[in-house]
C-alpha positions in Angstrom: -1.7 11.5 -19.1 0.6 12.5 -16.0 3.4 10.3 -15.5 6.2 10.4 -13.1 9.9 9.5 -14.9 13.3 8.6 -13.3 16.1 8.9 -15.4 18.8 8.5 -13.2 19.1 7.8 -9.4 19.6 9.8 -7.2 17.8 12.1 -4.5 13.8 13.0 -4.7 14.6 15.6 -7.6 15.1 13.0 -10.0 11.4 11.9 -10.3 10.4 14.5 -13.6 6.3 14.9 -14.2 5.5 14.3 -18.0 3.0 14.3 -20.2 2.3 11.5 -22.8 -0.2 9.5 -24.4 -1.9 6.5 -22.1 -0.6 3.0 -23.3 -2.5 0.1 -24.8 -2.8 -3.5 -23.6 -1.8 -6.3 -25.0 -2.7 -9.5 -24.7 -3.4 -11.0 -21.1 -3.2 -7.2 -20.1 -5.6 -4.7 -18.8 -5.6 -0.3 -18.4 -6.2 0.6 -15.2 -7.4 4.3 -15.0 -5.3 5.2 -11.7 -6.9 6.7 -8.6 -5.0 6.2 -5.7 -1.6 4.9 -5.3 0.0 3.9 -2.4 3.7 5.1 -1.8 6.3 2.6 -0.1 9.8 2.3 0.7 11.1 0.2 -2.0 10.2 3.2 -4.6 12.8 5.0 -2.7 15.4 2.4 -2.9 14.6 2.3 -6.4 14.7 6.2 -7.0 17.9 6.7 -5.1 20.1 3.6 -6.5 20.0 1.4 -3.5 18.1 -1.2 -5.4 18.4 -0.3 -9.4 15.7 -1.1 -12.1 16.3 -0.3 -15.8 16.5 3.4 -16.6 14.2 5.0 -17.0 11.5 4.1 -14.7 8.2 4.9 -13.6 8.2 4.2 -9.5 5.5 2.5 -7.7 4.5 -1.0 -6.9 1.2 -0.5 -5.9 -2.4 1.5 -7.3 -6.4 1.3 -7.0 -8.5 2.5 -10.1 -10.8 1.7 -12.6 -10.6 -0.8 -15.7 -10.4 1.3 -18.3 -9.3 -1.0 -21.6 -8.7 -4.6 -21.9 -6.1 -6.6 -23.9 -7.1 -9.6 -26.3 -8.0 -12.7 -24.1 -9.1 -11.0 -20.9 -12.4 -12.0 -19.4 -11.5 -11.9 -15.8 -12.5 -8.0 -15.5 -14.6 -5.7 -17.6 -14.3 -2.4 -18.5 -15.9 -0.2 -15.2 -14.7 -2.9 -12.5 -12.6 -1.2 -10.0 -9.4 -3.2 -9.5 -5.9 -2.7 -7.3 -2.7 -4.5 -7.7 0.8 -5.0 -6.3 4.4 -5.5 -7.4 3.8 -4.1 -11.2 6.7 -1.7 -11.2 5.2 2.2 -12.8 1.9 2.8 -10.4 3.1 6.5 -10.5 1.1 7.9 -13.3 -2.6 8.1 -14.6 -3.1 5.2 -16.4 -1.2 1.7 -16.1 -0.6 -1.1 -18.0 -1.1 -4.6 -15.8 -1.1 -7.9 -16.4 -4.6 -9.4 -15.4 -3.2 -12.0 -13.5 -1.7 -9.7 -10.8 -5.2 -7.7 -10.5 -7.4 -8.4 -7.8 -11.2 -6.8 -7.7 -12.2 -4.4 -5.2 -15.5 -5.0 -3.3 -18.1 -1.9 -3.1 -17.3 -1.3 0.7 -13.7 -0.7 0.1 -12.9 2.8 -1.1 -9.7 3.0 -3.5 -7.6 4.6 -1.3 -7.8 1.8 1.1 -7.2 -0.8 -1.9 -4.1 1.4 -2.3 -2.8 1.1 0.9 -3.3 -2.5 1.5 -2.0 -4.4 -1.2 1.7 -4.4 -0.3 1.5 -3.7 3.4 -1.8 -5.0 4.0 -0.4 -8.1 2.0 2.4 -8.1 4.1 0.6 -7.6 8.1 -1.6 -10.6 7.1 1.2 -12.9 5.7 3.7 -11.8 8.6 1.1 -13.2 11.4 -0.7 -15.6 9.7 2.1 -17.5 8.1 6.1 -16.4 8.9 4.8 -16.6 12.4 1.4 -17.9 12.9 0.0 -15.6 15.9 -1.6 -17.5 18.7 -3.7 -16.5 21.7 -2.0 -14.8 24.6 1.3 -14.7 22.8 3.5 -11.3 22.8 4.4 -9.6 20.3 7.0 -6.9 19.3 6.6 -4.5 16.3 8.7 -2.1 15.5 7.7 0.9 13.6 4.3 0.4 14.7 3.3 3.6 14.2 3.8 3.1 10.1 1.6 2.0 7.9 2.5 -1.8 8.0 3.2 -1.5 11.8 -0.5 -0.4 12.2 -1.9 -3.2 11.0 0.4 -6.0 12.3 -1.0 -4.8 15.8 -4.1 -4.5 14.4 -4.1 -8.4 13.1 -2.5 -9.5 16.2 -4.7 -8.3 18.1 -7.8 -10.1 16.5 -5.7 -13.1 16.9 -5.5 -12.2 20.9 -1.8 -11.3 21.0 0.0 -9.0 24.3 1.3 -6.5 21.5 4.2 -4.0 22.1 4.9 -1.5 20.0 8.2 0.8 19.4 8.1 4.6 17.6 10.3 6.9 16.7 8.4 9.6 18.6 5.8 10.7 21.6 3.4 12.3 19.1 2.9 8.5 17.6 2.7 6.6 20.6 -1.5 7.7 21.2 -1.7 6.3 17.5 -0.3 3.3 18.4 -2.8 2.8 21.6 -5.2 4.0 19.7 -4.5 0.5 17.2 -5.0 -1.7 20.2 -1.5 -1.9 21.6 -1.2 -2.7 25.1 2.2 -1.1 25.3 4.4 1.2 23.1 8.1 2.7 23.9 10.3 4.4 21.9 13.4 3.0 20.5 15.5 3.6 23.8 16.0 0.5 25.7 13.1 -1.1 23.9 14.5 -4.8 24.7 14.9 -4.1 28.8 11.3 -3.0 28.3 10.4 -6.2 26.5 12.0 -8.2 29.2 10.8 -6.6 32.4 6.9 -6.5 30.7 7.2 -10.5 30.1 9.2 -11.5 33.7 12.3 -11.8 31.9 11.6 -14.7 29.5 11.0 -12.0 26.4 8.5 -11.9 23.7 7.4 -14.6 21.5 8.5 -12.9 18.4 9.6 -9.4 16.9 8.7 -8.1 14.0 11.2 -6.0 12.7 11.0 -3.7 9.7 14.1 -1.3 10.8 16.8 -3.2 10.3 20.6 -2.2 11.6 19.4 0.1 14.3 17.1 -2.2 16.0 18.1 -5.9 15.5 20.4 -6.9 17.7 18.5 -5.4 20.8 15.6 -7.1 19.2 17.5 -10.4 19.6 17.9 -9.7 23.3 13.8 -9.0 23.2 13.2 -12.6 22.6 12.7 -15.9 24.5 14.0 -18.9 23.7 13.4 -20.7 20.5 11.7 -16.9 19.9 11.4 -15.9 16.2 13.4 -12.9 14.9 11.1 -11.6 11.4 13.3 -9.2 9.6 11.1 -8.1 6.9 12.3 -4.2 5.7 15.8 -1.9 6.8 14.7 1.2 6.9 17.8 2.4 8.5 19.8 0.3 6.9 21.0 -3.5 6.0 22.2 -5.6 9.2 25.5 -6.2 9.1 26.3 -9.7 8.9 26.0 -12.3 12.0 28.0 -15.6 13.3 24.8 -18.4 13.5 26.2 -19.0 16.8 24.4 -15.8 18.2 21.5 -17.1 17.8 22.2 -20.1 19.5 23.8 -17.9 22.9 20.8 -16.6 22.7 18.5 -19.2 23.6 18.7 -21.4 20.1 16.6 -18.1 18.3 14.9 -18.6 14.7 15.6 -15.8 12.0 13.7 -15.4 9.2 14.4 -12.2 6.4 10.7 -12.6 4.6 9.1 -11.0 1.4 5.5 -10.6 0.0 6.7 -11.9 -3.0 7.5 -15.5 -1.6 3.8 -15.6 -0.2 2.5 -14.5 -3.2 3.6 -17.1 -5.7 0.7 -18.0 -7.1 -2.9 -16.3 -7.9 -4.8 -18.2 -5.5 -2.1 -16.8 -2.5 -2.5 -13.0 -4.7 -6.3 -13.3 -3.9 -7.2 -15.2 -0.7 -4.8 -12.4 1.1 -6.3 -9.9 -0.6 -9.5 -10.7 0.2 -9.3 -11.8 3.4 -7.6 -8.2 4.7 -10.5 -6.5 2.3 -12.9 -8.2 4.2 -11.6 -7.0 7.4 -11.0 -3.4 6.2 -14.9 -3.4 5.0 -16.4 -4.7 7.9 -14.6 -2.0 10.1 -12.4 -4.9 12.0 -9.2 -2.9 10.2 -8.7 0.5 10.5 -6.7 1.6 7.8 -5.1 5.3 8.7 -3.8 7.5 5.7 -1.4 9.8 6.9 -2.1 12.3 3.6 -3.0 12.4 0.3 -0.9 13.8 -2.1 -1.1 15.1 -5.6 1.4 12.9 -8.1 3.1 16.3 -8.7 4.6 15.9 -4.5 5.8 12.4 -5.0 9.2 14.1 -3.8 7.9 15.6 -0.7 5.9 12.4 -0.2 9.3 10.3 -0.2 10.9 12.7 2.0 8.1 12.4 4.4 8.6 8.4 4.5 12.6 8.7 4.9 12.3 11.0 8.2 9.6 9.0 10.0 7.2 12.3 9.1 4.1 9.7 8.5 1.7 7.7 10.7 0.1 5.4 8.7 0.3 5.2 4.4 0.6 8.2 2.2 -1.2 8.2 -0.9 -0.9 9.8 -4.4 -3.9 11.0 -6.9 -3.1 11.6 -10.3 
């Protein structure tokens, strides 16, 4: 089988295709025969250092296949079911090993590059405005990086909750994506908060969310109204630096909140009811899910590049 193998940090040239045999199962395990896998930004803070799992390393968190083999014990899934996951670390290779547990099933409607690209981010939209903060009717909104593939569908979700929904990208080419979503207004970067504020009288949004990190939070702060939430979930440009609590209290007593999938995924009943309920969406057609491109495994370098220079609108995906 292909597999992709890091074996030291470093830059996209460190991610080596190889050849070897495909693993086995063990118990409580199942062999997913890989057919689409969804590429994210945490496989390149893994690849380059910034975050550091054991060397080597397969990347990816996140694939869509086929059960292929099943370890002693399993009777959740049978050989042929098509099945996706999220946060098993080696999703960049043919075949991968996976605890059953972490497996969700894929309904018929819901091709596998779809599965692929929702399990982390799709995960992630529907926790983000369900949960961190619950969405309500007439509300607005702030997301930045809307034109990415979690950006996409937080206005998406948001909007089939009734949200006002402004959006921020990093270009002109991605703002008719971003419309195109159902976002009533998108900017770019520049002076995003004075936008924010003149679109809602002055009194500012209801809550940002913010995936960017350094370069955008503390104009996102100024975006808010009081008692407005501030959802840091992702730094793409790098970690905020660190803040006095009293900010957030000159700026109209503000809630912050630094959120993961993994905290709203604790248990298997969380794992599933999210991932069906944003399957369902995807299958009726209420969720658009946009891939950018499809890549062969053997361009998982270029596809990282891509991500880091804000080259994508919507998920890239990888085929073995």
């Amino acid at each position: 089988m292909k597999i992709i193998r890091v074996y030291e940090y470093g830059e996209p040239e460190v991610m080596k295709l190889e050849h070897m045999g495909p693993p086995e199962p063990l118990a409580g395990q199942v062999r997913l025969r890989v057919e689409a896998i969804g590429v994210n930004f945490i496989d390149i803070y893994q690849r380059s250092g910034q975050y550091r799992p054991e060397l080597p390393f397969t990347p990816g968190q996140e694939a869509a296949g086929v059960v292929d083999m099943l370890g002693e014990g399993v009777s959740s899934f049978a050989v042929g079911d098509r099945a996706a996951y999220a946060f098993v670390l080696g999703a960049y290779a043919e075949y991968v090993i996976v605890p059953a547990e972490k497996l969700v099933p894929v309904p018929p409607d819901v091709p596998s590059s779809t599965a692929a690209a929702l399990m982390l981010q799709g995960m992630t939209a529907h926790y983000l405005v369900t949960d961190t903060f619950a969405v309500q009717r007439d509300q607005t909104i702030l997301v930045h990086a809307a034109a990415g593939a979690t950006g996409l569908l937080i206005v998406q979700l948001a909007k089939l909750r009734g949200a006002r929904v402004i959006g921020t990208v990093s270009s002109e080419a991605k703002m008719e994506v971003v419309r195109a979503a159902g976002a009533d207004e998108v900017f770019l970067y520049d002076n995003f908060d004075t936008e924010a504020r003149r679109l809602t009288n002055g009194h500012g949004v209801d809550v940002v969310y913010d995936s960017v990190g350094k370069d955008t939070f503390e104009r996102s702060l100024n975006a808010l109204r009081p008692r407005g939430y501030m959802v840091l979930f992702g730094q793409s440009s790098g970690a905020v630096n660190p803040i006095d609590p009293q900010i957030l209290n000159a700026r109209g007593s503000l809630f912050l909140t630094r959120p993961s999938l993994g905290h709203y995924t604790r248990t298997r009943d969380e794992i599933t009811q999210r991932a069906d309920a944003i399957f369902s969406l995807a299958g009726s057609g209420s969720l658009n899910v946009r891939i950018d491109r499809t890549l062969p495994l053997e361009a998982a370098g270029e596809a990282h590049t891509a991500l880091v220079n804000r080259a994508t609108t919507g998920k890239l995906i990888l085929t073995p």
